[in-house]
Structures are given as structure tokens and as C-alpha cells.
Backbone atoms as SQL, in Angstrom:
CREATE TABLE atoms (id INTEGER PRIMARY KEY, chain TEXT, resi INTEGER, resn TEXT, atom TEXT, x REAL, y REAL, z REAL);
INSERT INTO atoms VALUES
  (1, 'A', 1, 'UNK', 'N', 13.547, 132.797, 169.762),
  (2, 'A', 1, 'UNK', 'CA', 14.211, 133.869, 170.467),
  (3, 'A', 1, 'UNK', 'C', 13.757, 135.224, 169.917),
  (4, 'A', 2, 'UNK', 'N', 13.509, 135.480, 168.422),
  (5, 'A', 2, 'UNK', 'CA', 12.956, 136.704, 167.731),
  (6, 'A', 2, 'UNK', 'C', 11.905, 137.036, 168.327),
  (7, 'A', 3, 'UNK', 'N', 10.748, 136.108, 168.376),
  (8, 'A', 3, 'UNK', 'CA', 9.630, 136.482, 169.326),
  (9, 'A', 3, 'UNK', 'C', 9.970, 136.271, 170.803),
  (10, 'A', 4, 'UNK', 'N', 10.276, 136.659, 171.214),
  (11, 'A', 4, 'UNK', 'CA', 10.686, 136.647, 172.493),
  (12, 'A', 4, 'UNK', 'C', 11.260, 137.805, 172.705),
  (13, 'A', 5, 'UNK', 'N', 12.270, 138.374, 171.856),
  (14, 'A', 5, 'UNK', 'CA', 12.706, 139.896, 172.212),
  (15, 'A', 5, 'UNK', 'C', 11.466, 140.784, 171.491),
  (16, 'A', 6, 'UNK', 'N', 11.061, 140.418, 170.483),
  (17, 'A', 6, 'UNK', 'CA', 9.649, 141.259, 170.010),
  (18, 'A', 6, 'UNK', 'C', 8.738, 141.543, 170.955),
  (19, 'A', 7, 'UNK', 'N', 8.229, 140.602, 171.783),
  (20, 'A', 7, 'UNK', 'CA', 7.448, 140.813, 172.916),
  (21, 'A', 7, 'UNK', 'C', 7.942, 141.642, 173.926),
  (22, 'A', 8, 'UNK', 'N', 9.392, 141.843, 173.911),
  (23, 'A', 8, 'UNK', 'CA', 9.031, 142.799, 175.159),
  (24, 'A', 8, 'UNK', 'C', 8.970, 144.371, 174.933),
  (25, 'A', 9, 'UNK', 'N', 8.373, 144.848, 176.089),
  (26, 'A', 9, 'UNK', 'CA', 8.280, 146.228, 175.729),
  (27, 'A', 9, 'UNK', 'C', 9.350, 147.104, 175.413),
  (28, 'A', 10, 'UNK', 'N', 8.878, 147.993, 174.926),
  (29, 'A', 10, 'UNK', 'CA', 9.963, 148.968, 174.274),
  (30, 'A', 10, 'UNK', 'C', 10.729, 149.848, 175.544),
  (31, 'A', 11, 'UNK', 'N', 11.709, 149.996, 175.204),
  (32, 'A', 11, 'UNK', 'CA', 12.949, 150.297, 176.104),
  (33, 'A', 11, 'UNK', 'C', 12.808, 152.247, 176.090),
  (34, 'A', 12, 'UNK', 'N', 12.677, 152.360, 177.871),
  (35, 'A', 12, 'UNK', 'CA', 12.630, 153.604, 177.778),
  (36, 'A', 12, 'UNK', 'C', 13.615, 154.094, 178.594),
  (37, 'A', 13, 'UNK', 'N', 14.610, 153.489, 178.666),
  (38, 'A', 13, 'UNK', 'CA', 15.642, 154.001, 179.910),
  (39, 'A', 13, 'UNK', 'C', 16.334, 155.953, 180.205),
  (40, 'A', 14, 'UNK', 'N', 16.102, 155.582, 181.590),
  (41, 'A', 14, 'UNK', 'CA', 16.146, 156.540, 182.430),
  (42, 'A', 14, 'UNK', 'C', 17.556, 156.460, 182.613),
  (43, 'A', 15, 'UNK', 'N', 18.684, 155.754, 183.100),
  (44, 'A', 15, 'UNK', 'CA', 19.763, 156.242, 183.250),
  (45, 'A', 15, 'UNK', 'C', 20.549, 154.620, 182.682),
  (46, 'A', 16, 'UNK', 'N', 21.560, 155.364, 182.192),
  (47, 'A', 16, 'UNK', 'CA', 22.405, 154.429, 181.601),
  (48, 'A', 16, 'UNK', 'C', 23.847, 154.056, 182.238),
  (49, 'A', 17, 'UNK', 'N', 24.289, 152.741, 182.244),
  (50, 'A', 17, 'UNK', 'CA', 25.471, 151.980, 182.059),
  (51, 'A', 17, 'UNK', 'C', 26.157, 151.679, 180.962),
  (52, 'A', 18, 'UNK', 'N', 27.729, 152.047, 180.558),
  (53, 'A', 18, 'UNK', 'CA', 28.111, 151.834, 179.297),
  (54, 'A', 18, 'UNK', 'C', 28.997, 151.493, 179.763),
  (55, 'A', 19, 'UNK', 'N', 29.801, 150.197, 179.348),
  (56, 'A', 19, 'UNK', 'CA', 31.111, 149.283, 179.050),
  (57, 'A', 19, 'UNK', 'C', 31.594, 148.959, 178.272),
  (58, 'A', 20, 'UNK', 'N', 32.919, 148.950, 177.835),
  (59, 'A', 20, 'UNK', 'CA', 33.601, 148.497, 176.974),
  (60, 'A', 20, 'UNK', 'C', 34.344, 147.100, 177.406),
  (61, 'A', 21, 'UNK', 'N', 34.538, 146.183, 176.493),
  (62, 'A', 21, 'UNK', 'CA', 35.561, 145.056, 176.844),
  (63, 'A', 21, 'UNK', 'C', 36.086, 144.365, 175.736),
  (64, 'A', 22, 'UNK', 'N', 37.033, 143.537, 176.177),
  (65, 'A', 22, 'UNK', 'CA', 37.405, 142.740, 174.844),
  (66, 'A', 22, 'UNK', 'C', 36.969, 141.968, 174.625),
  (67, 'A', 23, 'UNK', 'N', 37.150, 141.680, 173.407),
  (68, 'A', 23, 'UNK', 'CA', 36.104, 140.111, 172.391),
  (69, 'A', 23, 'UNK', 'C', 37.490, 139.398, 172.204),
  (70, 'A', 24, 'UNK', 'N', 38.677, 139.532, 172.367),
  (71, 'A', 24, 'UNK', 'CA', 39.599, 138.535, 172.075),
  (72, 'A', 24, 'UNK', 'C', 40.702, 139.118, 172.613),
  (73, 'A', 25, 'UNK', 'N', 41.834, 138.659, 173.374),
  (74, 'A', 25, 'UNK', 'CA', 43.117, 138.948, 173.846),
  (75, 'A', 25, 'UNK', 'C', 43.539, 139.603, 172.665),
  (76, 'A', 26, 'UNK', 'N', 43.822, 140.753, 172.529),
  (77, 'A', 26, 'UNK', 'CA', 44.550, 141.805, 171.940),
  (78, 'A', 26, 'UNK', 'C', 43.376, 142.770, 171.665),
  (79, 'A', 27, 'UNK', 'N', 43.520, 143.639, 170.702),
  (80, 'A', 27, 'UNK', 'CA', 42.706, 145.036, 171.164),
  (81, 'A', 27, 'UNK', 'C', 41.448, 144.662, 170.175),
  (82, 'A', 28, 'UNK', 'N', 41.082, 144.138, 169.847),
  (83, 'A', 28, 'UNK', 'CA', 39.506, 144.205, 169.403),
  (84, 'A', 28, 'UNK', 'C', 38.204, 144.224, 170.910),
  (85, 'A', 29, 'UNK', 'N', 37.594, 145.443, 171.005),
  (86, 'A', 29, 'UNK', 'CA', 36.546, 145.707, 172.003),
  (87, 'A', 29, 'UNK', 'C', 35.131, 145.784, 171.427),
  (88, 'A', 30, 'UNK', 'N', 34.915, 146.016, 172.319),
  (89, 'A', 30, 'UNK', 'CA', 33.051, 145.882, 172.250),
  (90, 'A', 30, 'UNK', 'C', 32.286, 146.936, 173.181),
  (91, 'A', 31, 'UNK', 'N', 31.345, 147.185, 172.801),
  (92, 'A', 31, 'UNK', 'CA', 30.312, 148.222, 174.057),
  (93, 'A', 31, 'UNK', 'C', 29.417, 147.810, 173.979),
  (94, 'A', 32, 'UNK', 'N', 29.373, 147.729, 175.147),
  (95, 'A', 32, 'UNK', 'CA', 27.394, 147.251, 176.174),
  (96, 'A', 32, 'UNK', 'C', 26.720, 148.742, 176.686),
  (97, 'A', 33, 'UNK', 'N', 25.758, 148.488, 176.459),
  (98, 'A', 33, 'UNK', 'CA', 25.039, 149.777, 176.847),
  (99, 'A', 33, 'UNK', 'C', 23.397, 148.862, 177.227),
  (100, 'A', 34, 'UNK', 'N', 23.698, 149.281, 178.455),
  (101, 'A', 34, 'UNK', 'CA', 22.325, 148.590, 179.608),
  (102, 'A', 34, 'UNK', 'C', 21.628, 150.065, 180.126),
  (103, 'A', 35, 'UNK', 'N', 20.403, 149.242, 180.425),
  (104, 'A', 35, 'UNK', 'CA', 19.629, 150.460, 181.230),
  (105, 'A', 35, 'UNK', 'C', 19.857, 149.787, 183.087),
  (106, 'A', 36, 'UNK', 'N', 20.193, 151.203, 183.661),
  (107, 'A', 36, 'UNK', 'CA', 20.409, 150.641, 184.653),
  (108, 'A', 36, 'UNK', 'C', 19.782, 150.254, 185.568),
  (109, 'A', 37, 'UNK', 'N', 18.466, 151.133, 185.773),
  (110, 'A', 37, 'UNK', 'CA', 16.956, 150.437, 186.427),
  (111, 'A', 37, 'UNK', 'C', 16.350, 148.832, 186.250),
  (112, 'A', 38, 'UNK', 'N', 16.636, 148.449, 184.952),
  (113, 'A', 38, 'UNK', 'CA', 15.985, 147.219, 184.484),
  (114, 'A', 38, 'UNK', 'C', 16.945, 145.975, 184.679),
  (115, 'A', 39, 'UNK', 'N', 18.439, 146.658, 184.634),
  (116, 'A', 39, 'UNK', 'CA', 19.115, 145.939, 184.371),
  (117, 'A', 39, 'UNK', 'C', 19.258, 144.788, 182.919),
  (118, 'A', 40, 'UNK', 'N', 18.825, 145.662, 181.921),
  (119, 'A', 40, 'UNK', 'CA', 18.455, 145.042, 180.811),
  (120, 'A', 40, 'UNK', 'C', 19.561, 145.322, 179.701),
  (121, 'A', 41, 'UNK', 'N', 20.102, 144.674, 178.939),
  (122, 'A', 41, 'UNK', 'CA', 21.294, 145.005, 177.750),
  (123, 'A', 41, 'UNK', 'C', 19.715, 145.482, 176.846),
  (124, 'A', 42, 'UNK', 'N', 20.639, 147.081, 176.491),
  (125, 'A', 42, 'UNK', 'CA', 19.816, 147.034, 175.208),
  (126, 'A', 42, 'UNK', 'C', 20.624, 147.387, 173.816),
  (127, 'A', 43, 'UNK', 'N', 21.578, 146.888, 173.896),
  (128, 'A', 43, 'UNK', 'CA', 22.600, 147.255, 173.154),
  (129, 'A', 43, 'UNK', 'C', 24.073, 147.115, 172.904),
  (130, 'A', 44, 'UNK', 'N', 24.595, 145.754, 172.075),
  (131, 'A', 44, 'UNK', 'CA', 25.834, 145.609, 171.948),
  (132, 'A', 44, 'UNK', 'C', 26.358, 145.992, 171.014),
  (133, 'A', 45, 'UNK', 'N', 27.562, 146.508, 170.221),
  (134, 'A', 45, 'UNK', 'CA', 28.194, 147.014, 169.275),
  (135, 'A', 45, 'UNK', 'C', 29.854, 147.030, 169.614),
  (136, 'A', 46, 'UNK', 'N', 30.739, 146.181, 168.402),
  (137, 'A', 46, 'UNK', 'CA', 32.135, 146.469, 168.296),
  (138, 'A', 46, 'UNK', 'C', 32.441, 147.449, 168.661),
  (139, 'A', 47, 'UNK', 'N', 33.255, 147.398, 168.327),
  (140, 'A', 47, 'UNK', 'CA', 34.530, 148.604, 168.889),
  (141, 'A', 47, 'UNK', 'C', 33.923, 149.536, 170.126),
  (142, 'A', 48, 'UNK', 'N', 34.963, 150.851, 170.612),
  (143, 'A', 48, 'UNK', 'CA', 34.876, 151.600, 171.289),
  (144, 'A', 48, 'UNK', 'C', 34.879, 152.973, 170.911),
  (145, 'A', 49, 'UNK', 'N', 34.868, 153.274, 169.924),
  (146, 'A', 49, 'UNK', 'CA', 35.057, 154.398, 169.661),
  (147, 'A', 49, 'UNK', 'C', 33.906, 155.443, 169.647),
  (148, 'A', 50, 'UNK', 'N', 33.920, 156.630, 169.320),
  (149, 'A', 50, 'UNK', 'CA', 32.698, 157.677, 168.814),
  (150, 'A', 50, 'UNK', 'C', 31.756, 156.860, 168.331),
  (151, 'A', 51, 'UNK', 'N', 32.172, 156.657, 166.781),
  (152, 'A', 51, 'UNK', 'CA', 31.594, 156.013, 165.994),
  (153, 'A', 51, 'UNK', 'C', 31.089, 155.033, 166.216),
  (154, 'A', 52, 'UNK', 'N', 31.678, 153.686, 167.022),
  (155, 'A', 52, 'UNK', 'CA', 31.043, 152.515, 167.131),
  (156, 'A', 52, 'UNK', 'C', 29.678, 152.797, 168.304),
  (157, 'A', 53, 'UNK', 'N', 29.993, 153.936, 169.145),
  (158, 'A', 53, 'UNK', 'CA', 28.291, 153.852, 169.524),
  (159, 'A', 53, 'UNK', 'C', 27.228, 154.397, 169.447),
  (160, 'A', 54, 'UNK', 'N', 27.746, 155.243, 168.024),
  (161, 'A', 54, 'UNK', 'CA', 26.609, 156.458, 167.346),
  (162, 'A', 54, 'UNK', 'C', 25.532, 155.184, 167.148),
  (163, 'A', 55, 'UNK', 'N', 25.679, 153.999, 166.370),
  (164, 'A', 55, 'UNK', 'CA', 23.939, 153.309, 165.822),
  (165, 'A', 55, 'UNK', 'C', 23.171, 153.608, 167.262),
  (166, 'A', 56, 'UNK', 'N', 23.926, 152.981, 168.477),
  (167, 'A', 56, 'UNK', 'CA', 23.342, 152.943, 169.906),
  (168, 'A', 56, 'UNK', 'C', 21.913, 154.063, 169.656),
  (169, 'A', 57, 'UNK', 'N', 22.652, 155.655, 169.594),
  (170, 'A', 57, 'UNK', 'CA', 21.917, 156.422, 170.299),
  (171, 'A', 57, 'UNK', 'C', 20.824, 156.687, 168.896),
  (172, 'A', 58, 'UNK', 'N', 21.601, 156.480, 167.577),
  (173, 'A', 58, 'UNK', 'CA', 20.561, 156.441, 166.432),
  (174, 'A', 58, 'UNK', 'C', 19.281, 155.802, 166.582),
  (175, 'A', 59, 'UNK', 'N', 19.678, 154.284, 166.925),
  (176, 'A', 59, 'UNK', 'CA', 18.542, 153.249, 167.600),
  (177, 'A', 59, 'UNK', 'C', 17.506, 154.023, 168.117),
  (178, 'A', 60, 'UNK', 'N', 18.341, 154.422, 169.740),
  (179, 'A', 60, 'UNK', 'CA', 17.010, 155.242, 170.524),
  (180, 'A', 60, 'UNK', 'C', 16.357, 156.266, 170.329),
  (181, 'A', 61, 'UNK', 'N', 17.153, 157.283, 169.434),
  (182, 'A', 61, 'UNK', 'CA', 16.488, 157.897, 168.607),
  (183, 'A', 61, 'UNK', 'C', 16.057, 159.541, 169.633),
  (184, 'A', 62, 'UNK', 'N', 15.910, 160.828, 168.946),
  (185, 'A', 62, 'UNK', 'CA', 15.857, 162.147, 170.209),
  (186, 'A', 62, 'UNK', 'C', 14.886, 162.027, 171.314),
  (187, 'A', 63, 'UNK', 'N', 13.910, 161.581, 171.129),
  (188, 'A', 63, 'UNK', 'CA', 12.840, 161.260, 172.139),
  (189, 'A', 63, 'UNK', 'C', 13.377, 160.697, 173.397),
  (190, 'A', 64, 'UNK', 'N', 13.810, 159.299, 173.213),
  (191, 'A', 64, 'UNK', 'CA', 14.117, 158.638, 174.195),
  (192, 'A', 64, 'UNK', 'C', 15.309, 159.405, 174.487),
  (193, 'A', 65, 'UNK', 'N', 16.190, 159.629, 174.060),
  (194, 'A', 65, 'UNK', 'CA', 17.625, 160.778, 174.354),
  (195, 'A', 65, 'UNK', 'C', 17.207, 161.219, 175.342),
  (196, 'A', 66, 'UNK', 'N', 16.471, 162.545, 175.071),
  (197, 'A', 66, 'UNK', 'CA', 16.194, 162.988, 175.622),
  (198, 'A', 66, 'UNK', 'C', 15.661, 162.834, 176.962),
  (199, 'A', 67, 'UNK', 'N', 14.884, 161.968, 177.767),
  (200, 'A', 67, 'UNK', 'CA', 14.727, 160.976, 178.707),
  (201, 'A', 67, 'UNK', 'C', 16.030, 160.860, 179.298),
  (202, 'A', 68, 'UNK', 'N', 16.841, 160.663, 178.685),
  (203, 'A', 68, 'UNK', 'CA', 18.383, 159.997, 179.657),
  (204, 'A', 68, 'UNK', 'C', 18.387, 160.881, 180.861),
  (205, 'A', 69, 'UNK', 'N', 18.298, 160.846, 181.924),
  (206, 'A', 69, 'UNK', 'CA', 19.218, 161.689, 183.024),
  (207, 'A', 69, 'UNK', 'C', 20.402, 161.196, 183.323),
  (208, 'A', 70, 'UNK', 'N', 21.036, 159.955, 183.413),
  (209, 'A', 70, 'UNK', 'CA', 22.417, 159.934, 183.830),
  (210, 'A', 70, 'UNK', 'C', 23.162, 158.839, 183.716),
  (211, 'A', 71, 'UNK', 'N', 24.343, 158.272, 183.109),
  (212, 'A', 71, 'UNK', 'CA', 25.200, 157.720, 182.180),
  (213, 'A', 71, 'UNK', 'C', 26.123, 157.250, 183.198),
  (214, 'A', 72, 'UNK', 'N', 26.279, 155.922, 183.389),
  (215, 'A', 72, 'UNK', 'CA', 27.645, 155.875, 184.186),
  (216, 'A', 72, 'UNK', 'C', 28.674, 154.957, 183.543),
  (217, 'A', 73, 'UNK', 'N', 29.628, 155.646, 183.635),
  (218, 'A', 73, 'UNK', 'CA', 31.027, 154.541, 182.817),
  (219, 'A', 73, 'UNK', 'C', 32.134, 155.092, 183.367),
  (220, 'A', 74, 'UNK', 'N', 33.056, 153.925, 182.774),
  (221, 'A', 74, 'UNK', 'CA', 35.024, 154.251, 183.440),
  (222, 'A', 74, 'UNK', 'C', 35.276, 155.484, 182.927),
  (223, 'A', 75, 'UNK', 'N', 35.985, 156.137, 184.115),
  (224, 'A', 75, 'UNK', 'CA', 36.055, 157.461, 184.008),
  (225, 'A', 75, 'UNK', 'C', 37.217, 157.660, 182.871),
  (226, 'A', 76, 'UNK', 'N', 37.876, 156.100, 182.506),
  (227, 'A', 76, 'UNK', 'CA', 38.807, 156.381, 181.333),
  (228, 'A', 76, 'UNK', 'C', 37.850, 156.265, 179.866),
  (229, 'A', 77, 'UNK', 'N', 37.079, 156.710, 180.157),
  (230, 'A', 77, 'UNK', 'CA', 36.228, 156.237, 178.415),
  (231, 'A', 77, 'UNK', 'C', 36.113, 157.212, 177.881),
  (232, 'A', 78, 'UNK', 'N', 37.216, 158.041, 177.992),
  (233, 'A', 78, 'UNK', 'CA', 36.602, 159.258, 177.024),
  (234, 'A', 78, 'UNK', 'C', 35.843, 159.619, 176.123),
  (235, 'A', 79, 'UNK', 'N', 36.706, 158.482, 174.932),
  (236, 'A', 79, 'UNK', 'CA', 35.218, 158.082, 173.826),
  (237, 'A', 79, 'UNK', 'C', 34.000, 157.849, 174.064),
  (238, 'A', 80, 'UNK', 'N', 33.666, 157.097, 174.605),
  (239, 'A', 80, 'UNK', 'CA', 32.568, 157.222, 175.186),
  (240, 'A', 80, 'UNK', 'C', 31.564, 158.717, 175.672),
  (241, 'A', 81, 'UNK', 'N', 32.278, 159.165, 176.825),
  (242, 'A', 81, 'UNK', 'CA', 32.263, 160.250, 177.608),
  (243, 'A', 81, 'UNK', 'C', 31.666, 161.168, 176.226),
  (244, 'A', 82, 'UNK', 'N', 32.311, 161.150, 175.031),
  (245, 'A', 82, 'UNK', 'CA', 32.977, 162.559, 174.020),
  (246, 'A', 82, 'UNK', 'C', 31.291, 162.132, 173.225),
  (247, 'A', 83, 'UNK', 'N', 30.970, 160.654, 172.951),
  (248, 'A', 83, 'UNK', 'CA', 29.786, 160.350, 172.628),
  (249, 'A', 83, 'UNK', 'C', 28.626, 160.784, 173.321),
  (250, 'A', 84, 'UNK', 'N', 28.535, 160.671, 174.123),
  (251, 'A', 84, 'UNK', 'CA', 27.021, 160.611, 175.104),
  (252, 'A', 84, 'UNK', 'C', 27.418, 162.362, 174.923),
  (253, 'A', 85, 'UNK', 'N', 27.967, 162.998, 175.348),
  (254, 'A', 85, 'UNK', 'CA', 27.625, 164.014, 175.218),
  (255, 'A', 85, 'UNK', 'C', 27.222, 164.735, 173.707),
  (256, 'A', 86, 'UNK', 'N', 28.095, 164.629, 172.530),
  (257, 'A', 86, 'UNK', 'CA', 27.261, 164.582, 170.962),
  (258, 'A', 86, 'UNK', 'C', 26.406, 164.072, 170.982),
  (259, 'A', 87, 'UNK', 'N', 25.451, 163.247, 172.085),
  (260, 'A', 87, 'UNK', 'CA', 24.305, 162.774, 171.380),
  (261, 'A', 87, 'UNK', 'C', 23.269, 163.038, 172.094),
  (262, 'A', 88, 'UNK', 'N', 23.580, 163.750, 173.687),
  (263, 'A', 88, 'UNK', 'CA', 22.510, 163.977, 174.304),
  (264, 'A', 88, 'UNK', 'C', 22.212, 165.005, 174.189),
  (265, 'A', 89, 'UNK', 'N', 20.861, 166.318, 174.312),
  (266, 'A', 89, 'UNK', 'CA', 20.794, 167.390, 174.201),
  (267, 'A', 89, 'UNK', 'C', 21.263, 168.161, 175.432),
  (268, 'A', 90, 'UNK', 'N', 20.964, 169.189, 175.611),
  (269, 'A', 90, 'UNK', 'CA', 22.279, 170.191, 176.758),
  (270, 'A', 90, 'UNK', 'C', 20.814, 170.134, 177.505);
């Protein structure tokens, strides 16, 4: 499976999907962050918060950031929402 995600090409996404959900009946969550063209996960991480999806955008790093044009998620995700914007440039 290692070689198998090694092989594929490197992830340059253009617009993003971000979800949160639960990993177990009561409040422990999770975030998915897919590219939405490819339809590809490139990115799971606990929780929901700021913090839990700063590695995300660390991962992709300003280059690819920068690339993002447009983010779609529940309009209740603030956290989220409060993230993508700290991490994208203006």
C-alpha cells in the first residue's frame, strides 16, 4: 500500500472539500480534506478544531496554498472557516 500511495503524483489541488465527522458516538471528530476535482482524500486528521487542521495546510505547504481558489464546507464550521482563512494568503 506504501508504494502505491508513493507512486502517485503529487497533489496539487485547485479547490477544496473539508468535513468533519465522528469517529465514535459522542464527540470525538475527525476532518477530511479532499481535492475536489480529483475527488481524492488527501488528508485525514482528529479533531475539528483550528489546530487539528493546521498539519493539513503545513503538509501542503505556501506554494500549493497558494493555488487554492475555493474551499467548500458546512456553513457551521467555523473552525474550519477561521482555519482556511489563517492559512490561505489574502
Amino acid at each position: 500500500m506504501q508504494a502505491r500511495l508513493e507512486a502517485l503524483p503529487e497533489a496539487q489541488p485547485r479547490r477544496l472539500v473539508m468535513d468533519e465527522f465522528a469517529l465514535y458516538k459522542g464527540h470525538r471528530y475527525a476532518t477530511v480534506v479532499m481535492d475536489a476535482d480529483t475527488r481524492r482524500v488527501l488528508w485525514v486528521g482528529e479533531g475539528r478544531s483550528r489546530e487539528a487542521i493546521r498539519p493539513f495546510f503545513d503538509w501542503l505547504g505556501a506554494e500549493r496554498c497558494k493555488r487554492i481558489e475555493a474551499v467548500a464546507m458546512d456553513m457551521n464550521s467555523k473552525r474550519l472557516a477561521t482555519a482556511v482563512r489563517n492559512a490561505m494568503p489574502a
